[in-house]
C-alpha positions, 0 to 999 in steps of 0.5 A: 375168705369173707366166709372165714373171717364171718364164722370165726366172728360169730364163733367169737360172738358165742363165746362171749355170750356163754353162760358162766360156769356153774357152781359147786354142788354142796353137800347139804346133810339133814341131822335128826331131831333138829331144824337145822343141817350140816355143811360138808365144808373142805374148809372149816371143821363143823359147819351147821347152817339153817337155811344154806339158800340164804347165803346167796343173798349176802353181799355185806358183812358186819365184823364184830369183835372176837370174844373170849369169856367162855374161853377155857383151857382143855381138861386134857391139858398139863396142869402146869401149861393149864396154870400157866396159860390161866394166868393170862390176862384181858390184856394179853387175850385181848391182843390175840383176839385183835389178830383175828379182828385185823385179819377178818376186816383185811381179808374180807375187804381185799376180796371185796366179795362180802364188803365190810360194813357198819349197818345192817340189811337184807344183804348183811351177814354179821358174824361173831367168832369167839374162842371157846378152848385152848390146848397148850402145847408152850408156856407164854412167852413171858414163861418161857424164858425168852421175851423179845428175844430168844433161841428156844423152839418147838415144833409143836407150835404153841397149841390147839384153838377152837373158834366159834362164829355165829352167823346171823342176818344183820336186820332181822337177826335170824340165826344163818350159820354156827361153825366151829375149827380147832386150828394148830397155832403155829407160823407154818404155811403149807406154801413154806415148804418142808413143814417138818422142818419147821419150828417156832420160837417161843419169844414174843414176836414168833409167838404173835407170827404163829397166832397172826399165821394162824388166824390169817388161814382160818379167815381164808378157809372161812371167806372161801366156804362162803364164797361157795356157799353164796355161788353154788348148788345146794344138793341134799344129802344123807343124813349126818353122823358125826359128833355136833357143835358142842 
């Protein structure tokens, strides 16, 4: 019995000093004619990094504010939904971008993985995203005939935004990361159920859901990747093919 209960404590013993899982492999793809390489990322669209070994020393992050002076509407657009959403001002796009800002503080602080910070360090990654181009799919909702209020719906959702952030080492300034993702902006969540069934309202409120909902995953998908960035095993790769950060 002694024997028993000694090699089930020193089997105990040995689990609890195990060596921790290891981390997920990255493919890391070079890109020709330049110093820097893409990131196969799940998560975000575009992602092309410098030194990918330097996110591991990133604890911290510095969260600027969102910007959007080179925001365009897509040439691709109706020109009456182009006019329309033209017509926006700083106010208005100034809220939308303080979505993204709320968003990114909450979750990177929640997680607590790269702690929200002032002042930069080593260990401080700043980043800075900005919105670069809007294709509508809905007039605003102060054009849509609905303000506070309203029935009208669409199963589109409001349009697609493409974000971009820089990623920079907050002391030295050295560039880490520039990514890019084109989100449809709409409240619907994959957790929600059927999404086909789904609509949003075109009314102030449904219209601030969609954009909060929105900006809520891309931070989320943004927060993972850097999380497998800083824990896992950079494996060189092919040579990347696709189309580059404009």
């Amino acid at each position: 019995m002694m024997k028993l209960l000694l090699a089930l404590l020193i089997t105990a013993l040995l689990a609890g000093c195990a060596a921790p899982p290891a981390g997920k492999d990255i493919a890391v793809k070079t890109i020709e004619g330049s110093t820097h390489t893409y990131i196969e990322s799940e998560k975000i669209d575009r992602f092309l990094v410098n030194k990918p070994e330097a996110f591991k020393q990133f604890d911290k992050v510095i969260l600027f504010a969102t910007q959007f002076d080179k925001l365009t509407i897509s040439a691709k657009a109706d020109k009456k939904m182009a006019a329309n959403w033209n017509d926006s001002n700083w106010k208005e796009m100034d809220a939308i971008c303080q979505q993204l800002d709320d968003f990114a503080q909450k979750i990177f602080s929640d997680h607590g993985d790269f702690v929200p910070v002032t002042r930069g360090d080593e260990d401080v990654l700043a980043i800075q995203f900005s919105l670069i181009d809007f294709m509508p799919y809905a007039a605003r909702y102060e054009n849509s005939g609905a303000s506070t209020v309203g029935a009208q719906t669409n199963n589109a959702g409001i349009g697609q935004i493409t974000v971009r952030g820089v990623l920079a080492n907050a002391k030295t300034g050295e560039l880490v990361a520039v990514i890019e993702d084109t989100l449809e902006v709409n409240a619907r969540n994959s957790s929600n159920g059927n999404l086909a069934a789904m609509q949003d309202g075109n009314n102030k409120a449904a219209q601030n859901l969609a954009w909060r909902t929105t900006f809520r995953r891309f931070i989320d998908n943004l927060h993972a990747q850097l999380l497998t960035l800083k824990q896992g095993n950079i494996k060189q790769s092919s040579i990347y093919q696709g189309n580059m950060v404009r």
